[in-house]
N, C-alpha and C positions, 0 to 999 in steps of 0.2 A: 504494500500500500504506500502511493505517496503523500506527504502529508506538508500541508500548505501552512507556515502562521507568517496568518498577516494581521491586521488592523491598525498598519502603520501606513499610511491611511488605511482603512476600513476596503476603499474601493478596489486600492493597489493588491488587496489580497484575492478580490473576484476577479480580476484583469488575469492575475498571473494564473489561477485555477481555470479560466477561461481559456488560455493560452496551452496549456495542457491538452484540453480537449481538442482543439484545435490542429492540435501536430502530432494525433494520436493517429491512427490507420486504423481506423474503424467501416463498419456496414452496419452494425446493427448497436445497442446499447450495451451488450454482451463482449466487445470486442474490446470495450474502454477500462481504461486502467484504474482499480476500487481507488481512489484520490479525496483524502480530507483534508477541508478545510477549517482551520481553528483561528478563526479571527478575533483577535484578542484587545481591543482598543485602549485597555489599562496599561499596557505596556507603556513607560514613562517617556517622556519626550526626548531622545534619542541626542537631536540639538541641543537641547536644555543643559543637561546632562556632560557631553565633549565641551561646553563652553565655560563649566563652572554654576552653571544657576542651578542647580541641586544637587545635592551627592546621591540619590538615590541610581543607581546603577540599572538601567533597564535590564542589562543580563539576566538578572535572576527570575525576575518575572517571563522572561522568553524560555529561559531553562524550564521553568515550572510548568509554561503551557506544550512544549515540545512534551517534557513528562508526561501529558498527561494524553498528548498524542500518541505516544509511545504506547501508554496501555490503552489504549483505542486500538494498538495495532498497526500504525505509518511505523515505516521504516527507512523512507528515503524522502529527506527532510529538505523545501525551499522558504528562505526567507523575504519575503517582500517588502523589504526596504535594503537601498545602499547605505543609509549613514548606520543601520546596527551593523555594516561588516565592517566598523573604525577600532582599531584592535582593543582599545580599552575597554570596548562592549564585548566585540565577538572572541574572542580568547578567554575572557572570562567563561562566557557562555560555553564554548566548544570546551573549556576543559572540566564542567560540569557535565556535561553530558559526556564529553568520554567515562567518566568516572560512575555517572548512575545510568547511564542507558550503552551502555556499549554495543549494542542490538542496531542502533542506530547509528545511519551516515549523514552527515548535511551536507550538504554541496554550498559552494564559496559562490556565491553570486557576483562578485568583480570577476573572480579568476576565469566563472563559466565565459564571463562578457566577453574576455580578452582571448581565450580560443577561440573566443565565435566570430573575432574582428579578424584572428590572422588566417581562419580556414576561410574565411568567406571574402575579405576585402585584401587580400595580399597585396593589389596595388596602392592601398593607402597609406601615407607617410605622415599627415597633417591628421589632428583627431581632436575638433572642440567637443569640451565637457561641459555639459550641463547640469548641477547639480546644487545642493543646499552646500551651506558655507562649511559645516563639518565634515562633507565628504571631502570638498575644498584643504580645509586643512590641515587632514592626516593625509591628502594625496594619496584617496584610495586605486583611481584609475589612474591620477602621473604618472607614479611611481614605475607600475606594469608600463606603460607604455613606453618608458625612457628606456625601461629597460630589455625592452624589445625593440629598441632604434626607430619609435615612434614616438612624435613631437606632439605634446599636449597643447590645447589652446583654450584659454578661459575668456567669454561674456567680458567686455569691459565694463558694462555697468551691473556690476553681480545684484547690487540691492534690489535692480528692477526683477532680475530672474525670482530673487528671495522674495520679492510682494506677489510673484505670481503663483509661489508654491503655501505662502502660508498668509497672506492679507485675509483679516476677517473676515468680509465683506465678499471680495473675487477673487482670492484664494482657491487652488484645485481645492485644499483640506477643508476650506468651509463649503464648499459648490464642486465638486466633483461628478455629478449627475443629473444634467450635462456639468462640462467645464464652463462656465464663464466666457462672454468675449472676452472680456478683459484682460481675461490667466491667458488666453488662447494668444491674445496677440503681443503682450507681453513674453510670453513665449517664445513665440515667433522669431522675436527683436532679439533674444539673447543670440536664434542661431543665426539669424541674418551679421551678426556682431561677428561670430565666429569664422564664419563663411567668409567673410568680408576679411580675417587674418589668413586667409589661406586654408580652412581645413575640407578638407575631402570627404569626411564624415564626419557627424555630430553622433554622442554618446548621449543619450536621454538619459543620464548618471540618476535620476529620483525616481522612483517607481512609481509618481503620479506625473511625469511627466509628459509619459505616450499617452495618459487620457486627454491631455491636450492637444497632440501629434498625434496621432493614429495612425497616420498615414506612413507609408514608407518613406519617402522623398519629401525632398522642401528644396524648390527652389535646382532640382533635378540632383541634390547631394543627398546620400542616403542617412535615414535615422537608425540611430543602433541603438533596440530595445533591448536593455538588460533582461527584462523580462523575459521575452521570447526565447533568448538564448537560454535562460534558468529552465524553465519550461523543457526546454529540448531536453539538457541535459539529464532531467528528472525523469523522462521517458526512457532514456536510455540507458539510465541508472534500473531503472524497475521495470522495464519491457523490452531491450533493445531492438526486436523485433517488430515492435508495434510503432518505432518512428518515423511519422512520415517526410518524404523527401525535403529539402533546404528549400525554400521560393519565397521571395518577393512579394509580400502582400498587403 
């Protein structure tokens, strides 16, 4: 069984269980992978939290809902948000669960993004990231890139990216269903930014940030859904058989 927590946003966790379904190789509803989801929205504010404004550790409460995934029976585990994979979260987290659920594997959600950018986009050198300001600062996707001899490139005006992922009002996290114009074009502006340095691909780094891009393309440069690639991998962690083909959609 694979098993989904999300409620980082709430929506980011139906998107990526959606996406599942989606790149499964099915006929009938018997052919799909038994896949829970454990949407957890107590989980502490992940940003909050890498910046100083609470010491409560979201770790432990991800550990505790994975546990209890666990005895539900998932076993091949994705998380839907980038900033819990900033190591001061997810190392916590992953060596809790080494320790009480050893049964269980979770898959790296940057690490999946970054096989999925060099199997699929080999001619890309230039890579803007889009993302909240603490995946920003532990250079969760830089890092991978630099060190695979691809050049990262950040939004020059990051605060407008940051009003479009958490502003109360037009916010994905307050209006995620639909998004917002507002998120939408705000959005928009950060990869038009990046584009405009050169990059060849944009990384949608937030996991609410394809509810605003959906779309493959912008502007004829491709969107790299973290998501979708997580998705994949999670298939082929627990079906490999049942994956269906890489395509553009």
């Amino acid at each position: 069984m694979i098993g989904v927590l999300g409620g980082m946003g709430p929506q980011a966790g139906i998107d990526l269980a959606s996406k599942i379904v989606a790149n499964t190789i099915a006929t009938c509803d018997q052919d799909h992978i038994p896949t829970l989801l454990f949407g957890d929205p107590l989980v502490p504010d992940r940003t909050a939290f890498l910046f100083g404004k609470t010491d409560v550790n979201p770790a432990e409460i991800m550990a505790r809902s994975v546990k209890n995934m666990a005895a539900a029976g998932a076993r091949i585990i994705g998380i839907a948000c980038n900033t819990a994979h900033s190591p001061p979260i997810f190392d916590v987290f992953r060596q809790e669960i080494r320790r009480d659920c050893p049964q269980i594997t979770v898959l790296h959600l940057i690490e999946e993004t970054m096989r999925g950018i060099l199997f699929h986009y080999p001619s890309v050198k230039r890579v803007g990231i889009l993302s909240t300001t603490a995946t920003y600062k532990f250079r969760l996707y830089d890092d991978l890139l630099v060190k695979n001899d691809l050049i990262p490139i950040r939004p020059r005006d990051m605060e407008r990216l940051g009003q479009a992922i958490f502003d109360p009002i037009n916010g994905i996290k307050a209006c995620s269903s639909p998004v917002s114009p507002a998120a939408i074009q705000w959005v928009e502006e950060a990869v038009d930014s990046v584009v405009k340095q050169g990059a060849e691909a944009v990384i949608l780094g937030c996991t609410e940030l394809p509810l605003a891009l959906p779309q493959a393309t912008q502007a004829g440069i491709p969107l790299i859904d973290p998501s979708t690639f997580l998705a994949r991998a999670l298939i082929h962690a627990a079906a490999p058989d049942r994956l269906a083909p890489w395509r553009v959609a």
